[in-house]
N, C-alpha and C positions, 0 to 999 in steps of 0.2 A: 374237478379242477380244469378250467379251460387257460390252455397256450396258445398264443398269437404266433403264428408261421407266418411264414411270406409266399405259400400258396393258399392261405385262409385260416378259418379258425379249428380248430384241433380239441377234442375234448377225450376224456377217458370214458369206455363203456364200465360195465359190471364186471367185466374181466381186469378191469383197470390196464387194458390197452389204451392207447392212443389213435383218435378216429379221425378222417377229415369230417366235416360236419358242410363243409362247401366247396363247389366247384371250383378249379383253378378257372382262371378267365381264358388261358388257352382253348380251352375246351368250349366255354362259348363262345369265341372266337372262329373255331374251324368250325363249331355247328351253324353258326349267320355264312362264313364262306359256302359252306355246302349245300346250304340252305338257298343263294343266291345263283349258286351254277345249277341247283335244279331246278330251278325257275326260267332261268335261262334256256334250258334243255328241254325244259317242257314248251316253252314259245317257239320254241326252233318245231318241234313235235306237232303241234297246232299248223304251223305254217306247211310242216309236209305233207297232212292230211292221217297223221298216225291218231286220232283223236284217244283210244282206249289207255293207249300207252300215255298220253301226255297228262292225260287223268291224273293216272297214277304218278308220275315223276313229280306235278303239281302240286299233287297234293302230299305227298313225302316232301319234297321243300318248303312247303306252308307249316308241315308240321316242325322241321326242324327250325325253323324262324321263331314259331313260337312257341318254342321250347326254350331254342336260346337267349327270349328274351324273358321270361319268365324269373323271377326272381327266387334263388330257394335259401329256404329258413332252417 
């Protein structure tokens, strides 16, 4: 039996709990913000001359970009 919530869609497991089955949008929401201040953090990083660290911050913001746009089923 699936319930429509107003955080998403809800369905029962085998235990016959009630499960989210999808993300609230807040959640992809502050993963694109977080997502866009690491990016931001990493060109500041670029321009200090910190290249190892901005790797990193870089590529942690790409990834949570495209997490949060990614769609789940």
């Amino acid at each position: 039996m699936i319930a429509k919530t107003n955080t998403g869609r809800r369905e029962k497991n085998r235990d016959g709990r009630a499960v989210d089955t999808a993300e609230t949008p807040d959640t992809a929401r502050l993963m694109r913000t977080f997502g866009i201040r690491f990016l931001v953090l990493g060109l500041v990083l670029v321009v200090a001359g910190e290249t190892l660290a901005a790797l990193a911050v870089l590529g942690a913001g790409t990834g949570l970009l495209i997490a949060s746009a990614r769609p789940r089923s």
